[in-house]
LUMPA-322036 format. One record per residue: x, y, z of N, C-alpha, C in turn. Coordinates in steps of 0.05 Angstrom, whole numbers, plus 5000, padded with zeros to 4 digits. Layout:
N
XYZXYZXYZ ...
//
This chain:
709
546115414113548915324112550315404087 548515374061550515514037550915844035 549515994062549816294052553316254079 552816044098555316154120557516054110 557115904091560715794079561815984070 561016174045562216364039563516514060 561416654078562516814109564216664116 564016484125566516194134569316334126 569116174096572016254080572916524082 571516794069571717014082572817054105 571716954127573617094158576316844155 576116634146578816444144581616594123 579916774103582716884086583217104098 581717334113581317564135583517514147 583217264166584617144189587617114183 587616954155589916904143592517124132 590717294132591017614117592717664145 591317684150592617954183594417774196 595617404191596917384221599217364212 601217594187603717594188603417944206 602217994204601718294220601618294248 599618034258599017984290602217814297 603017674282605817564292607917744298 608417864269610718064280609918234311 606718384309606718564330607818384356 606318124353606717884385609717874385 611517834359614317854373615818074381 614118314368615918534385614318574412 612518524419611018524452612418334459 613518164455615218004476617718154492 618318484486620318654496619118764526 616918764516615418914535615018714564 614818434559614118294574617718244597 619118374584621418404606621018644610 620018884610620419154621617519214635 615519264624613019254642611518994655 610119064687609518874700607118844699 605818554690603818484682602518444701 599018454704597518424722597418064719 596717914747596517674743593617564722 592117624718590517604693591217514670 592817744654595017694632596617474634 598117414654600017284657599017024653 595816954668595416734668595116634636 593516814627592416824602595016834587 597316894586600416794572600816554574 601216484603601516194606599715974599 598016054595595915864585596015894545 596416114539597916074513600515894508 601715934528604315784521604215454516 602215324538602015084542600214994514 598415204506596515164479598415144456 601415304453602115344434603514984431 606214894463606114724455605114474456 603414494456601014314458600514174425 600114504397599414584376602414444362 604414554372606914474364608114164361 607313994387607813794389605713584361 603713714363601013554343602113604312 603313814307603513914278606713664271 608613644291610413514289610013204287 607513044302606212824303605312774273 603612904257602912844229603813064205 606113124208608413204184609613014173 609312934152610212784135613112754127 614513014138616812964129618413384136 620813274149621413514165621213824145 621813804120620614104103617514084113 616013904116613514004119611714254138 614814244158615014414184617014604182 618514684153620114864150620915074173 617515224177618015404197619115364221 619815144233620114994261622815184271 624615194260627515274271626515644280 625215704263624916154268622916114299 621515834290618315824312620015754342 621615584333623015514365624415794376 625915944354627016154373625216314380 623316414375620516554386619716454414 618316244407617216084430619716064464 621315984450623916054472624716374487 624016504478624216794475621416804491 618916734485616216764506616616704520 618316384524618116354553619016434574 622016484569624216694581623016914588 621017064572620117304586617617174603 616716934599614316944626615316874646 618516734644619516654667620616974684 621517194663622617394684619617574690 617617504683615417674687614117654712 613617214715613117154738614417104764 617717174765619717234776618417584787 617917704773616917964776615118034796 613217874788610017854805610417674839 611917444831612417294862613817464878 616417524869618117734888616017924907 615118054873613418324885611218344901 609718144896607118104916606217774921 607817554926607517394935604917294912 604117324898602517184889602817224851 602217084833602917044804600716954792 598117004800596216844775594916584792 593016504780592016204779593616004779 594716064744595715794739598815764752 599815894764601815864774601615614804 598815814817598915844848597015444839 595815384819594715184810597214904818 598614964793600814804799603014714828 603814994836603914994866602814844886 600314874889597414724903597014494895 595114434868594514124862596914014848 597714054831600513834814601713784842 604013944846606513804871605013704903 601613874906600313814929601914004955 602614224947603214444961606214304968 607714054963610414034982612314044962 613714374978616414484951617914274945 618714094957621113884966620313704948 617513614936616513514917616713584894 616213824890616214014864620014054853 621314194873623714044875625313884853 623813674862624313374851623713394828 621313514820618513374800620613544780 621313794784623014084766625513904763 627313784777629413734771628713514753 627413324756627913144733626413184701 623913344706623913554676626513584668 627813654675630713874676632613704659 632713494676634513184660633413124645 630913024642629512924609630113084594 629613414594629713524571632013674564 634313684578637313674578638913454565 639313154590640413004583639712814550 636812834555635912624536634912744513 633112904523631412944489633513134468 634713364488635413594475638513464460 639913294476642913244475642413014451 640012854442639212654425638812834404 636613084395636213184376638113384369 640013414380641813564373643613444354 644913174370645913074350645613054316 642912864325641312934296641013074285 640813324288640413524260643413604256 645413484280648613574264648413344243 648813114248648412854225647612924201 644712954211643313064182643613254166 644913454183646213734168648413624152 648913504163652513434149652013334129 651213104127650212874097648413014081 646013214094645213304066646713484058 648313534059650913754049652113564032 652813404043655013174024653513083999 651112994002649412903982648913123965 648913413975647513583957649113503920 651313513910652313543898650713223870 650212933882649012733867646412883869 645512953883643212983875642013183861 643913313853643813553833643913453813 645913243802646913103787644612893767 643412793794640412643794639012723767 637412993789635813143778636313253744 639413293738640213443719639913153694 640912913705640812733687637512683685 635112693696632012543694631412813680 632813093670632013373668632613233638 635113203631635913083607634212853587 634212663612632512383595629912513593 628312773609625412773598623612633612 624612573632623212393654622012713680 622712853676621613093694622113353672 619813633678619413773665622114023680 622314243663624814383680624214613706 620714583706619314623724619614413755 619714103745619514003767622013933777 624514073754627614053760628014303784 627314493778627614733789625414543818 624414553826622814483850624514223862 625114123858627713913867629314093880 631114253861633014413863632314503886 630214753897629614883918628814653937 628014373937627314313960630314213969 631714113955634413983966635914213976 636414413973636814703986635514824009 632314744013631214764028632214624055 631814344048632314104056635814154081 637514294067639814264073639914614094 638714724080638614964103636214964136 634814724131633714734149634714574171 635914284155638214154183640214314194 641514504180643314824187641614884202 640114994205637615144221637215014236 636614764244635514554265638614514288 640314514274643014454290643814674303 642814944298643215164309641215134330 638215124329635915144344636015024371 636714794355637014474381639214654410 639714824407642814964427641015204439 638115354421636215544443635215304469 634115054453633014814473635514784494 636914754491640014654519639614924528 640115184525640515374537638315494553 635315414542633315474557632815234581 634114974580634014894604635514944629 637815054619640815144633638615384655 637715574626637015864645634715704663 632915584663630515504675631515504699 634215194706634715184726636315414744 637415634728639015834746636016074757 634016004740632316294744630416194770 630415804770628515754800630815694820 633215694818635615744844635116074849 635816334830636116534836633116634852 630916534842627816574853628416444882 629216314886628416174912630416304933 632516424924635016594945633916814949 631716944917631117154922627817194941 627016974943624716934962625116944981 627616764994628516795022628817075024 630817265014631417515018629317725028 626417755006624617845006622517805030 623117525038620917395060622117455085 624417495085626017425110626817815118 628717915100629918105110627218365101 626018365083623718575077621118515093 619818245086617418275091617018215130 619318125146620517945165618317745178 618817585156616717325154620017105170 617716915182619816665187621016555167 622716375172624616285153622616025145 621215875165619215715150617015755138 615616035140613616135122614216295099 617216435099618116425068619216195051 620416065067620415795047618015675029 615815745054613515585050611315795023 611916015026610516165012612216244983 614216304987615816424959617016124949 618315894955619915754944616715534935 614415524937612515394927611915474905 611315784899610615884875612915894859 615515884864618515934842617815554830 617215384851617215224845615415144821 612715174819610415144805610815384780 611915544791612915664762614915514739 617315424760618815374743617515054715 615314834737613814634733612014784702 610714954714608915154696609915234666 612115304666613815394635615215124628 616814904648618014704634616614544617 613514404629612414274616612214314582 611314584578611514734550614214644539 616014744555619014694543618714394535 617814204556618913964547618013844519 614313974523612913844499615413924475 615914184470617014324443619314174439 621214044466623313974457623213654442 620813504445620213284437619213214407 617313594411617313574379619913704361 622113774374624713754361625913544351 625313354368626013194367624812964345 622613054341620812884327621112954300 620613234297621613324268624913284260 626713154272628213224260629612844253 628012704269627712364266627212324243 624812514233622812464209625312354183 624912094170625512064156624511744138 624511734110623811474093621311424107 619511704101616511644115614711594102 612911464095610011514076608111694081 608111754104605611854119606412054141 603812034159604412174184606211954197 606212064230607511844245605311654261 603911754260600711624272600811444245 600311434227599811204207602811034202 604511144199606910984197606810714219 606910904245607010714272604910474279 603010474268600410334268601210124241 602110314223601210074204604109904205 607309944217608809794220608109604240 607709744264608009594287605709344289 603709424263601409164263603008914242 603709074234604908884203606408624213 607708564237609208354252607108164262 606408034256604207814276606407614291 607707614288609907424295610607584324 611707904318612308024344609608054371 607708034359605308074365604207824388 605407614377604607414384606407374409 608307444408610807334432609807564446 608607784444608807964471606407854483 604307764463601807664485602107354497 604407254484604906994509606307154532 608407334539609607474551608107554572 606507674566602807834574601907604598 600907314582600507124597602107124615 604306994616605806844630606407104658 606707364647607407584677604207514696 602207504676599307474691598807264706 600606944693599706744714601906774728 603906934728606006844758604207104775 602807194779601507344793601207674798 602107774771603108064765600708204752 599208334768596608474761594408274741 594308144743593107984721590508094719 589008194727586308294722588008564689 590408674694590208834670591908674655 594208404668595608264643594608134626 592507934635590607814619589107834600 587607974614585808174589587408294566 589408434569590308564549591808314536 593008084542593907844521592207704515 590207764521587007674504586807774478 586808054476587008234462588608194438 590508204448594008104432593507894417 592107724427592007374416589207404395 587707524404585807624377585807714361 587408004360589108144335591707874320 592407774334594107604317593107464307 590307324313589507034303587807114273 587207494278585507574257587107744226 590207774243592007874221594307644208 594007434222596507354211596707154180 593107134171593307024147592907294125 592707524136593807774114595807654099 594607814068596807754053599507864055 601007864047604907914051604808214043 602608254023602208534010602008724032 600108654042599108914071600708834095 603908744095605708704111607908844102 608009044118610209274110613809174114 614609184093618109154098618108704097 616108624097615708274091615408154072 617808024063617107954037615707594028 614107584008612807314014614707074019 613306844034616106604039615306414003 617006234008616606113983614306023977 613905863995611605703990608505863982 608706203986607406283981607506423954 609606453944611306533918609806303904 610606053903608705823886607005883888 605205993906601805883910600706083884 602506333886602206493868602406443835 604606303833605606213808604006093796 602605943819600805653812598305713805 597505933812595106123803593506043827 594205883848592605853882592806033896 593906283904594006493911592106573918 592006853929590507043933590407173904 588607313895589007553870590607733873 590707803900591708163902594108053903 595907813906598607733912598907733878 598207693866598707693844600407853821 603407763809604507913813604508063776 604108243758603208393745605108213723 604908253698607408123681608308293672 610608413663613108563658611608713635 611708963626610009023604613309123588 613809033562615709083553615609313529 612609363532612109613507614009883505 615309913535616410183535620410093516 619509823519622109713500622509803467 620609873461620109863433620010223425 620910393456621110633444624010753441 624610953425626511163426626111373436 628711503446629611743459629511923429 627912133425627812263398631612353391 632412463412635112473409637212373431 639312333427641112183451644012273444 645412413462648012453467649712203489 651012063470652811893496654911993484 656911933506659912003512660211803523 663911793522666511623528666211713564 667411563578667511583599670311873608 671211893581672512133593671612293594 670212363579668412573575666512713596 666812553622665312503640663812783650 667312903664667613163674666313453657 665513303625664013573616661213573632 660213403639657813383646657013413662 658913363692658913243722658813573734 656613703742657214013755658714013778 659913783784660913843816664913873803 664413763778667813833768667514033750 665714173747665614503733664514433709 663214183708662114213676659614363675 659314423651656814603638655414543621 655714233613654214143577651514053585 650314003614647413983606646414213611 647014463617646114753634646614873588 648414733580649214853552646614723532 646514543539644414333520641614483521 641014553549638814743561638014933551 640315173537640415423515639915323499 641615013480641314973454638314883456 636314793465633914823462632315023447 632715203476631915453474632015573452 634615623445635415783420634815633388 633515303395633015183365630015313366 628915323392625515383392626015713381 626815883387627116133377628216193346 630016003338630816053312629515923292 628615593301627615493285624515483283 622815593308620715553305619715343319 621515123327619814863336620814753362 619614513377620714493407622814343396 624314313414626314063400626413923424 625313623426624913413445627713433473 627113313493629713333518632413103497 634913193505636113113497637012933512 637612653511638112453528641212443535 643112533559645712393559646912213573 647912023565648511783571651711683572 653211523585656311393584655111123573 656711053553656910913535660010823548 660310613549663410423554664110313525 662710233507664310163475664910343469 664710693474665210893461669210983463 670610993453673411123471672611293488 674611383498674311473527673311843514 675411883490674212173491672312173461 671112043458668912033433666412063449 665112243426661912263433659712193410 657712153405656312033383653312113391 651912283368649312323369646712203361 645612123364643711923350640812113351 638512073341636412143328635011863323 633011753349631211583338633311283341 635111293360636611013362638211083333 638511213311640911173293642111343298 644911333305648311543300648011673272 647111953281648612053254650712323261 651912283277654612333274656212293301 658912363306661212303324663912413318 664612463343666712643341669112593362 671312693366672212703384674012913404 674012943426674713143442676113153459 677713293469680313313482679713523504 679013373529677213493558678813733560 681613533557684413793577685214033551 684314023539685414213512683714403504 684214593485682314753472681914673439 680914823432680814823400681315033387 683415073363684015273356684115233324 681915443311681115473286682915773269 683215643246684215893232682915973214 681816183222679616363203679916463183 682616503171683916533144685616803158 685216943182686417233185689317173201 689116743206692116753219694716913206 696316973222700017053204701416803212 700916653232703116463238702216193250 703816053244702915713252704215703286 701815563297701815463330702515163326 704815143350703414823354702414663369 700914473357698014323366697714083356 696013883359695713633346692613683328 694113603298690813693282689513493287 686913653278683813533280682813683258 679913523260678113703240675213803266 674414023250672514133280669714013264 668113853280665913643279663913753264 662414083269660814143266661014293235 664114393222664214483198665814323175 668014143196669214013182671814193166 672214393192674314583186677114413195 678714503187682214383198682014603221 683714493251683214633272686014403285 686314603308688714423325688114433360 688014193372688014193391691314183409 690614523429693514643431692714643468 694414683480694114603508692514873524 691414843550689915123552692015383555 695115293569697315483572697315643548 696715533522697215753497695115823482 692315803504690516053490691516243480 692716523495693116813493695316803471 696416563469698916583440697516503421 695416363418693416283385692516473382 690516693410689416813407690817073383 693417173404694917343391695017343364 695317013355696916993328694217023302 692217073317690417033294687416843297 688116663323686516403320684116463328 682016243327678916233342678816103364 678816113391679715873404677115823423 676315573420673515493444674015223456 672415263474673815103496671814753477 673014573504671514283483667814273483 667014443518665014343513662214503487 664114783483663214943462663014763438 665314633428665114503401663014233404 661514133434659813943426657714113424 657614253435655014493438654214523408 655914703391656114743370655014513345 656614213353656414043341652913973336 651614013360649313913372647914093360 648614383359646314553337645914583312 648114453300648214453263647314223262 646313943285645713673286642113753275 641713903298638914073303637914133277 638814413268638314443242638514303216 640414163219639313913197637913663199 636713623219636313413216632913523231 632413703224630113913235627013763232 627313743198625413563192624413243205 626113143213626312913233625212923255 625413143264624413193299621713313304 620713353274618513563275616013313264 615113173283612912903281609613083270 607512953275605112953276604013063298 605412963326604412993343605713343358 609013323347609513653350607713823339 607213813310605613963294603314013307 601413773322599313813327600314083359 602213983369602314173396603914543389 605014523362604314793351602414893342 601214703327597114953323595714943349 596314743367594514863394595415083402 598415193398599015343406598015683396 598115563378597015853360594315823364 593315633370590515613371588815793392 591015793410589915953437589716173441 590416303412591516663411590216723377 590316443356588716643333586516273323 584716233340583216033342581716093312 581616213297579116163276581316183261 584116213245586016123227587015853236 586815653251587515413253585115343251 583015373256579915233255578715193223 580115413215579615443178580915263163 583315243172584215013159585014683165 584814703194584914403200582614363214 581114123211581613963201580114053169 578714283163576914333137579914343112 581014433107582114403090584914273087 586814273106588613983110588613893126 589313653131590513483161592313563166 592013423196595413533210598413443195 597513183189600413043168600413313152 598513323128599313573118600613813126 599413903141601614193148605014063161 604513793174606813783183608813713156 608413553133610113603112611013823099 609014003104610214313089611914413105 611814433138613714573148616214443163 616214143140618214003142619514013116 618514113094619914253072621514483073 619014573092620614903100624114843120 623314703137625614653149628114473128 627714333117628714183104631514453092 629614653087631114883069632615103084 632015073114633315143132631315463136 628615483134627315603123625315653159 626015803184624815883207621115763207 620315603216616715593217616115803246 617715903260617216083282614116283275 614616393251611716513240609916373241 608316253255606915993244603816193229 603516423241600816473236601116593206 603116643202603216683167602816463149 605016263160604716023146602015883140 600715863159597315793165596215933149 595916233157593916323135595016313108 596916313094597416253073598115893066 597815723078596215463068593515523070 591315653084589015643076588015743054 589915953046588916083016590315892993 592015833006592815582971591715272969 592015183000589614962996586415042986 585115192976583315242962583615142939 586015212928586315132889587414822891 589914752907590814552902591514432939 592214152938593114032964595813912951 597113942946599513892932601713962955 603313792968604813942978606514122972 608414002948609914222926608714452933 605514492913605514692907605014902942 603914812956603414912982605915022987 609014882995610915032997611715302994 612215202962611315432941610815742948 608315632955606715922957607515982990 608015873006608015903029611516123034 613015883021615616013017615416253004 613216432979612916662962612016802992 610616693004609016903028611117033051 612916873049615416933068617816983062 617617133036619017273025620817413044 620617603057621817773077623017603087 622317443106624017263126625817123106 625517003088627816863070629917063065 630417243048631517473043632817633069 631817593092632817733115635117563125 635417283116637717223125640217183103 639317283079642517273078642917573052 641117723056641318043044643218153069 644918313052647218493073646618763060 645119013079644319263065643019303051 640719103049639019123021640419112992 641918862996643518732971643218502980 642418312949642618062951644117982926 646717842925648917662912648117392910 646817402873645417172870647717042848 646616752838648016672820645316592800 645416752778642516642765643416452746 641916382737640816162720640716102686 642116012671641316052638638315952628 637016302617634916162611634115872592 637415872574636615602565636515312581 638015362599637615122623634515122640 634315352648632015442657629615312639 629115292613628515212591627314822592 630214892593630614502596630414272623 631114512639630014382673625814422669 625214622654622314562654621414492636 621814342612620814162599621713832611 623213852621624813622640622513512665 621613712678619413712701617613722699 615813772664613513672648613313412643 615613252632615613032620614612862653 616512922677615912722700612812702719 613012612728610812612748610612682772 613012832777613812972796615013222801 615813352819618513652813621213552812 622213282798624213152789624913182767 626913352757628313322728629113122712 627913042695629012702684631012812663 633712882665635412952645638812672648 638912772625641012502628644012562633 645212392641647712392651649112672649 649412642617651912772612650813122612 647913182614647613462621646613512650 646913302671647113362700649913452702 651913282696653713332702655513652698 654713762671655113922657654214172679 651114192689651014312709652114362730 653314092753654214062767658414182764 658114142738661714272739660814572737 658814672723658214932733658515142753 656114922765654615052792657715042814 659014802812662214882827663915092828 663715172801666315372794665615632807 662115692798660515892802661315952837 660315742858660315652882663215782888 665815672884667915682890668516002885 667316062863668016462859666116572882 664116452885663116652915663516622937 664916362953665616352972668416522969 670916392954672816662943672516912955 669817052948668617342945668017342972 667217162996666017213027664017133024 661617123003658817082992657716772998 655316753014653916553007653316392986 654116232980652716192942649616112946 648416322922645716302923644716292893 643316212890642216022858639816232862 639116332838636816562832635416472804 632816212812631516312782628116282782 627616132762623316252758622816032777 620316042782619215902806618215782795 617115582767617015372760619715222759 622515202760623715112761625515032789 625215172804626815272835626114972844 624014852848623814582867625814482856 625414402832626814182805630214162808 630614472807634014572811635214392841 633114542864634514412890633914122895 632214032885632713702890634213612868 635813742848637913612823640213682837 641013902854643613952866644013972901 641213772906641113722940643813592954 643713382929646213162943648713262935 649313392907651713452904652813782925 651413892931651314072950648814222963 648914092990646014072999646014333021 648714513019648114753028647915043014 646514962985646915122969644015152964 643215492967641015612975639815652943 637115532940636415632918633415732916 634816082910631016232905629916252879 627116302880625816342860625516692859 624916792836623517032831621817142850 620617042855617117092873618917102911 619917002916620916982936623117152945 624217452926625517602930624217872941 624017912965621918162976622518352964 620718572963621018832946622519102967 623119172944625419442956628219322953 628819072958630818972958631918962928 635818992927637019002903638118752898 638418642876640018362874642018462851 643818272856646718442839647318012842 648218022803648717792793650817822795 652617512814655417472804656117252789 654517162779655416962760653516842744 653216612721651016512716651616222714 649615972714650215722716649715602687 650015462671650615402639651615102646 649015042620650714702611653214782582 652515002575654115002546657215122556 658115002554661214962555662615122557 663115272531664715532518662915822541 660315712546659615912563661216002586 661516322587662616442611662016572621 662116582650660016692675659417052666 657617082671655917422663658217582681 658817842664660218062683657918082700 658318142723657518242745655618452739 653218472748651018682746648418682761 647318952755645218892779643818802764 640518732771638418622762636018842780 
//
């Protein structure tokens, strides 16, 4: 048995392999089966496929869980419809031609109707009505219904999906799989509402092909073969008959499982378990049909089968009806059983769990709410784009910055105004803005010639002066000079300078840990070297929350790593780790703000230089202990310096020794915390630096002419 399982599976993937090959060939041989005349052999052997198929069809529709489960059903019905139509003109073929069609024809003819046409007749015409009036004209409806509403719904439930994509409650994997099934979902009731009309039309032809058979029997029996008019009746209109009996039955099964797949709905299960486990769940209903049961039995109505079976009835009730309320589907407990519970007299399993409030005590790492006007940026069915926008700003923080950045939560807030939005980090707001749905935004870059008019604002993310001007006079701001983006750009925007500063915030223990697995999987002995043997995970995550702090990419991680393993050797210092980490990534620092292999620094007086490191000896830290009146002295400096390079187009960038560089940027973090400051060691080679200024506590001091270094 363990050498035939393999063989097993083998001929099962074989099998699997070849039957998009054997299908197609079987649907184009169904051409053939209207042009060449089959021996009765084949024929039987068709027809006896047919009744297997829906036989196969009706069973697959019985335990489908739910109508995608049978996707294929709508292509399979027009097929199957298409077989039978050709076995009906095939065996039309064979009766005409030689009075006789096969077995299973001459079967049905003989034993089902018992040889009397006039029976068969009957037995064909009311097939005809069941699966006309009733089944086909019922499932039709239904899949128009259903077509319709899941069309209507498509649009919330996009909506759905896009808000649980947001909160982080589903991956954008199991967003996208939503997406295709509700698509799915909505093209297959399209598909079913089309199908359900091959079902009406194949009963229509049934009945015209056993009237045309039976005129054409007389014809054949009477004027060709010159048979009596009672032994062609008797011979040709028996077999049209048992034919027509022969292909309906098939028809009818398929049209029931149309019918069945397209009912399917708010199912758990198959329909075999659904139906069993509702229809038991009632002891109450249960009970009244087996008094019912009785009472037809003693007024004298078969009672040998009424009896017995309300025997039956009355024992399943007497053995389900103290089930608990739990294993009673759609029943909810009565009171008195609600106390018994409360009271701790119960059953256990009734027992009802107590509220666990731990998930109370968490935060959303980040959260976007908005004003209810704001609505329409969000809502895709009124053209918004800010969670499909939020989606990129991910993306593009993981590519620039190096790190994931958690799902962004968005939410309507009613204390908010209608057009304010507010970002929070961890349940605190740290910042808010406001936005004008119906308007644009228009910034002046300094290259305006002329003033527009607009109602001012300031733009959220720079804190630039900007005017919101109506959308009619884009092409005139544009003309005159302006920047113009639409509103949901400026939250976009807002949301990625939120990102980058507040970088260090978002970047936990537990991120850190799911970036070295990551690297782990591609350079396993440089994360193994140093964590856990020479730092912890806290540790690396403080360094490359320094790094970020400085606006400083961790995207390299495998540099960063191997260079904490070579400096955690001498020291575990975070400082100094930085440090060296920041000297190792030289290049990447320098690559973002060198233009041509020129870098425009503002250096440093060695006598300050001097006094910031005797300053950072005296402390116990990379904190300058200097007093008032020569911070300040710096700080009117470092302004003037600042103000001549922005002036110039220039970044302002602070250039001095790398014992002092920590000391400098945590003395001028708060008074300007976008002011870049390198050390020596951290200027990559080949590269030119050209001094525009220098920074001085001494007074009378005046900034250096301009030169290279």
């Amino acid at each position: 048995m363990a050498i035939a399982k393999p063989q097993q599976a083998g001929l099962a993937q074989s099998i699997r392999a070849s039957a998009p090959i054997f299908i197609a060939g079987a649907s184009v041989m169904l051409v053939l089966l209207l042009i060449v005349p089959m021996p009765p052999v084949i024929l039987d052997f068709l027809l006896t496929l047919n009744i297997m198929v829906a036989l196969l069809i009706i069973g697959v529709s019985l335990y489908a869980e739910n109508a995608l489960a049978f996707s294929v059903f709508p292509t399979l019905l027009l097929i199957i419809t298409l077989f039978r139509l050709s076995l009906n003109i095939t065996a039309t073929r064979a009766i005409l031609s030689h009075g006789y069609a096969g077995e299973v024809i001459n079967f049905f003819g003989q034993v089902v109707i018992g040889g009397n046409y006039a029976v068969g007749f009957v037995i064909f015409l009311i097939l005809i009505i069941i699966q006309f009036v009733v089944i086909t004209n019922g499932a039709g409806r239904v899949a128009e219904v259903a077509a319709r509403f899941t069309l209507d719904a498509m649009p919330g439930k996009q909506l759905a999906i896009d808000a649980d994509l947001n909160a982080g409650l589903i991956t954008e994997a199991e967003a996208r799989q939503r997406r295709k099934d509700i698509q799915r979902s909505a093209d297959f009731y399209g598909a079913m509402d089309g199908a359900s009309k091959f079902v009406r039309g194949d009963a229509i032809a049934a009945l015209i092909i056993v009237a045309i058979n039976t005129v054409g029997g007389f014809i054949v029996g009477v004027a060709q073969e010159h048979l009596t008019f009672i032994t062609a009746l008797q011979r040709f209109t028996l077999l049209t008959v048992g034919e027509g009996i022969v292909t309906q039955i098939p028809a009818l099964l398929i049209s029931t499982a149309t019918g069945i797949i397209v009912t399917r709905a708010a199912s758990e299960g198959d329909f075999g378990k659904d139906l069993t486990k509702q229809l038991s769940g009632q002891p109450t209903a249960i009970l009244i049909a087996a008094i019912m049961m009785t009472l037809f039995g003693l007024a004298g109505l078969v009672r040998w089968f009424m009896l017995p079976i309300a025997a039956l009835l009355f024992v399943y009730y007497f053995r389900t009806r103290n089930r608990p309320p739990e294993a009673r589907p759609g029943q909810l407990p009565t009171a008195a059983q609600a106390a018994a519970v409360a009271g701790g007299t119960g059953p256990q399993a009734a027992v009802k769990p107590a509220e666990s409030v731990v998930p109370l005590l968490s935060y959303d790492p980040m959260e976007l709410e908005i004003g209810f006007g704001l609505i329409p940026l969000v809502d895709t069915t009124q053209g918004g784009d800010l969670l499909e926008r939020i989606t990129l700003i991910r993306r593009h923080a993981a590519r620039d910055l190096g790190i994931v950045v958690p799902p962004i939560r968005v939410r309507d807030n009613l204390q908010l105004k209608p057009s304010t939005y507010a970002l929070k980090i961890y349940g605190l707001e740290v910042a808010s803005a406001e936005v004008m749905v119906s308007r644009l935004l228009a910034m002046n870059p300094g290259t305006a010639m002329q003033a527009i008019d607009g109602i001012p604002t300031t733009e959220p993310a720079f804190n630039l002066p900007a005017l919101w001007i109506p959308e009619s006079g884009k092409a005139e701001a544009e003309m005159a000079g302006y920047t113009v983006i639409d509103p949901t750009s400026v939250i976009a925007t807002h949301i990625t300078e939120i990102i980058k500063s507040h970088a260090p915030d978002l970047l936990g223990r537990q991120e850190t840990s799911a970036l070295l697995d990551n690297v782990k999987t591609h350079y396993p002995v440089v994360v193994e070297e140093l964590v856990p043997n020479l730092l912890t995970v806290g540790e690396v995550q403080r360094v490359l929350q320094n790094l970020l702090r400085e606006r400083i990419p961790v995207r390299n991680l495998l540099l960063i790593l191997e260079s904490l393993a070579d400096a955690a050797r001498m020291s575990k210092d975070i400082d100094f780790l930085t440090e060296r980490v920041r000297a190792a990534m030289n290049r990447h620092i320098c690559a973002e703000y060198a233009e041509d292999g020129l870098l425009s620094v503002i250096t440093v007086d060695p006598r300050l230089e001097s006094l910031l490191g005797e300053a950072v000896r005296r402390g116990e830290d990379a904190y300058a202990l200097l007093d008032p009146n020569t911070v300040a002295k710096i700080y009117s400096s470092l302004t003037k310096q600042m103000q001549a390079a922005q002036s110039a187009g220039l970044h302002p960038i602070v250039l001095c020794s790398p014992s002092v560089r920590l000391a400098l940027k945590r003395l001028t973090e708060r008074a300007a915390p976008q002011l870049v400051v390198l050390s020596y060691s951290e200027i990559a080679p080949n590269l030119r630096v050209e001094s525009i200024g220098q920074v001085s506590t001494t007074d009378e001091h005046e900034p250096l002419e301009t030169g290279t270094l």
